[in-house]
C-alpha positions in Angstrom: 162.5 61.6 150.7 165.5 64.1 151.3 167.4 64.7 148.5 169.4 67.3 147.9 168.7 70.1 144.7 172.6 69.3 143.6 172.2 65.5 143.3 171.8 64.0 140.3 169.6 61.3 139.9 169.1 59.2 136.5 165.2 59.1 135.4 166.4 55.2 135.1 166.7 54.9 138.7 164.5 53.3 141.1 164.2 55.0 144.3 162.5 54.0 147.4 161.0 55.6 150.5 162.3 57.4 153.2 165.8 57.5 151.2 167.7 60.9 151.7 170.5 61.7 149.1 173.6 64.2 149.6 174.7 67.1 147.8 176.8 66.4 144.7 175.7 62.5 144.7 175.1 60.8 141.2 173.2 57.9 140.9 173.2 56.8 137.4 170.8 55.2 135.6 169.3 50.8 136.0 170.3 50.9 139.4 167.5 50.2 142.8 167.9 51.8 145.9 166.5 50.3 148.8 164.0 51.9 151.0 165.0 53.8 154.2 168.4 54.2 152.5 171.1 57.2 153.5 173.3 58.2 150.9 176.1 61.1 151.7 177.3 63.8 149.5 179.8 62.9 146.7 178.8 59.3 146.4 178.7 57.9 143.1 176.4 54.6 142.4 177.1 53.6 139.1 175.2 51.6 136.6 173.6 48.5 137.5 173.8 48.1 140.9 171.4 47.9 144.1 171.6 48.7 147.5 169.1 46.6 149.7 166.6 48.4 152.3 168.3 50.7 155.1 171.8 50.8 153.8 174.1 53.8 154.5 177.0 54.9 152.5 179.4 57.7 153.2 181.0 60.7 151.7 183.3 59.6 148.8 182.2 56.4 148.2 182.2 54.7 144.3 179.9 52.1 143.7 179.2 49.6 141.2 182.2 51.3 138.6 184.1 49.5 136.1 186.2 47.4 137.1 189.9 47.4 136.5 190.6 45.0 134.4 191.6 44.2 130.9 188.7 41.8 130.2 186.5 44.7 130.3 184.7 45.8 127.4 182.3 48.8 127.0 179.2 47.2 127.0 179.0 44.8 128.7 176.3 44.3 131.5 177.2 43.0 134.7 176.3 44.1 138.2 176.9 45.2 141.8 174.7 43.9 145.1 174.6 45.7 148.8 172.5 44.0 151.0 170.2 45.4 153.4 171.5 47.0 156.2 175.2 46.8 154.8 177.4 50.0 155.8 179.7 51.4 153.5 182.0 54.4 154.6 183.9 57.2 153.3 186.3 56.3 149.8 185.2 52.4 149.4 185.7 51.6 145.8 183.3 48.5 144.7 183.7 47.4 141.1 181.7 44.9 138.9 182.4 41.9 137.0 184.1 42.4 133.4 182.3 39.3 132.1 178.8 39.7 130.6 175.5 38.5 133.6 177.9 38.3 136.1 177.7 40.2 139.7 180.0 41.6 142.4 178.1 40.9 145.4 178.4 42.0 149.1 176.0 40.4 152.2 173.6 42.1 154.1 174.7 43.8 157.8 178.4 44.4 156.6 180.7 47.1 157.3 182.8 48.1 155.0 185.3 51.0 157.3 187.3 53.8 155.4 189.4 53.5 152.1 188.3 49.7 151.2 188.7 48.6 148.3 186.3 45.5 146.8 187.6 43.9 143.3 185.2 42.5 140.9 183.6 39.5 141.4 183.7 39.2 145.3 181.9 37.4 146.8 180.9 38.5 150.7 178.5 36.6 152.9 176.4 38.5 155.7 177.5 40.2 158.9 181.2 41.1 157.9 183.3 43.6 159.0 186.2 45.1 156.6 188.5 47.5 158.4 190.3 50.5 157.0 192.6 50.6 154.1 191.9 46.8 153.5 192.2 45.9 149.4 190.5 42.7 148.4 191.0 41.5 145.1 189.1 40.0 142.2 187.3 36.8 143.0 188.0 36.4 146.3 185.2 34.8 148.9 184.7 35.8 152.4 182.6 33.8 154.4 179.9 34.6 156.8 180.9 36.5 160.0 184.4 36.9 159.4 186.7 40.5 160.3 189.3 41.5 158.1 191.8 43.9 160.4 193.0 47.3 158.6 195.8 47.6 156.0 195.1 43.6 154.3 196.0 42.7 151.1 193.9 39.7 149.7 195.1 38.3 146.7 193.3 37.3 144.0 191.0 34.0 144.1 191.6 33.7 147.5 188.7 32.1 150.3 188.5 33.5 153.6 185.8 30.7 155.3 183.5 31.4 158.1 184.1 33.0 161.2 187.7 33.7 160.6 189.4 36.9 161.8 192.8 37.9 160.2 195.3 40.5 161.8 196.5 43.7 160.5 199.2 44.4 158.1 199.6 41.0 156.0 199.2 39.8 152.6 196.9 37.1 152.3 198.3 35.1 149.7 196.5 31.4 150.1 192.9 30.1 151.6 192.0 31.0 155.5 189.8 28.2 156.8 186.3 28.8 158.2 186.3 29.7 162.6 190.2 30.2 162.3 192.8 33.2 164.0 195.4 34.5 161.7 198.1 36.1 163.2 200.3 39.3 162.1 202.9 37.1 160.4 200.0 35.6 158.5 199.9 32.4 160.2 197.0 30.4 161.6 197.6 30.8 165.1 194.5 29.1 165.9 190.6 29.1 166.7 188.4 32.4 166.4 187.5 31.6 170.1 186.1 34.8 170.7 184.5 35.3 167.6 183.0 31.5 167.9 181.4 32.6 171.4 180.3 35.8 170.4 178.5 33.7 167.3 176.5 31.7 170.0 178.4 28.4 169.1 178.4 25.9 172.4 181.5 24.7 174.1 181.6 21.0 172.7 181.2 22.2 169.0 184.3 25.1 170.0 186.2 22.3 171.8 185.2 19.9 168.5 186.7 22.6 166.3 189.7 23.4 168.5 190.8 20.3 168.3 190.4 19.7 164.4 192.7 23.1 164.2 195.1 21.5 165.8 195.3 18.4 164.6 195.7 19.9 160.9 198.4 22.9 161.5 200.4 21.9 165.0 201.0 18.2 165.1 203.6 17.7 162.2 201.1 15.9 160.3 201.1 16.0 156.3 198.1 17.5 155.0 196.2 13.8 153.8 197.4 12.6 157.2 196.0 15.6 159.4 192.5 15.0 157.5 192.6 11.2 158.1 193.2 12.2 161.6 190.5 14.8 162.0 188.4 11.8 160.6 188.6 9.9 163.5 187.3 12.6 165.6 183.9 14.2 166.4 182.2 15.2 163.1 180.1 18.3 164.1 179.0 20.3 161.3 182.1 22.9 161.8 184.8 20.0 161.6 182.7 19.0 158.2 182.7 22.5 156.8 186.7 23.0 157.9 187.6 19.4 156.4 185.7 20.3 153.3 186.7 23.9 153.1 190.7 22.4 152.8 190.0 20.1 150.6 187.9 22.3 148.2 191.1 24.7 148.4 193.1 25.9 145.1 195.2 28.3 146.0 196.4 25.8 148.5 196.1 26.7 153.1 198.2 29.5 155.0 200.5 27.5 157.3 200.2 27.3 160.6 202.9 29.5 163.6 205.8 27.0 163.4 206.4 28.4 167.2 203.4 26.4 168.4 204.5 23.2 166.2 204.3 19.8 168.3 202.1 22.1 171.2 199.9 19.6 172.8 198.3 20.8 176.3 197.7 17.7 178.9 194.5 15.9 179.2 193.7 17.7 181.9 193.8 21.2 180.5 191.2 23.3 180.7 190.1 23.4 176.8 189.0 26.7 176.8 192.7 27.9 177.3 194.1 26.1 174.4 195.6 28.0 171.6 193.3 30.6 171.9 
């Protein structure tokens, strides 16, 4: 191990190999740090939390604090997960539950860019990437594979489904279905298609997808109407996890871009092209 004679480390702490610590890092006390781990100077990892094998976290960085929020009682022991391989760069905040057993947890392989800020509670699947400035508030779930641009506010409660990517600069106020595009004005302005291929998915399960977008945000259909519809199509496993993302939803769906309202390409289209 490399760690520097200005860190300080809590006896409490568990420690694996090849991990190399910072100057002016503290890493309190009951929390596990991961083999093969890289931990800058000035990082803070607060009580109770682990970071899996080979994780990296950058200058600044607060992990695991209390959270902000009025439930909170001294006391009380919740936690804080990273998993392995997860990057976490300079000034992300990443707070803990306030309620007693309960965990803040973020997947393995993420990226977490400059400045982000995680509420308690969260819930992040593997593989996603967080971009700068981005604040995502308590209880919110991100699903796996999804980007969040720079500069998004997520409100509270709030599911972002698989495969999504979401635009700069908007606050996210409802549920973004799973392999969906959100737009600047915070509209669904279609498929992920890029995304989808870059996730290995084949043409007819895009295509199968595609079309269930449609069908529920640009054909004027009422929500119970748009699932009936979606019904009658092919049910691949994404259509299944879309229909029952929407109808697990709370906080209710973002609409769809009322510019591309009633859009229906000819049979003939190439389905590759629509609504990207």
């Amino acid at each position: 191990m490399k760690i520097h004679p200005t860190a300080i480390i809590s006896p409490d702490a568990k420690i694996g190999s090849n991990v190399e610590i910072g100057a002016y890092t503290v890493i309190d006390g009951k929390t596990v740090i991961g083999d093969n781990c890289f931990i800058d100077a000035h990082v803070k990892i607060c009580d109770y939390t682990t970071l899996g094998a080979g994780c990296r976290v950058y200058f600044g960085a607060f992990i695991g604090g209390e959270p902000q929020d009025h439930r909170f009682r001294p006391g009380i022991v919740s936690s804080t997960e990273i998993g392995e391989g997860t990057i976490i760069r300079e000034y992300v905040t990443i707070h803990r539950s306030p309620t007693e057993g309960m965990k803040t947890v973020i997947g393995k392989n993420c990226l977490l860019m400059g400045f982000v800020h995680i509420g308690h509670d969260v819930q992040i699947s593997d593989h996603v990437t967080i971009a700068n400035q981005t604040a995502v508030s308590g209880h919110v779930t991100i699903g796996y594979g999804t980007v969040l641009s720079g500069y998004l506010l997520i409100h509270q409660f709030t599911r972002i489904g698989k495969l999504s990517m979401l635009a700069p600069r908007v606050n996210v106020l409802q549920d973004v279905p799973p392999y969906c595009l959100m737009d600047e004005h915070g509209h669904i302005a279609g498929p992920n298609t890029i995304g989808l291929r870059r996730a290995g998915m084949d043409p007819a399960s895009r295509t199968a997808i595609r079309n269930a977008i449609k069908t529920y945000f640009y054909y004027g259909y009422s929500a119970k109407t748009a699932l009936a519809e979606i019904a009658k199509g092919k049910a691949t496993p994404e259509v299944t996890e879309f229909v029952e993302f929407i109808k697990g939803s709370k906080r209710g769906i973002i609409s769809g871009n009322p510019d591309m309202l009633h859009r229906r390409e000819s049979p003939k289209a190439d389905p590759e092209q629509a609504i990207e």
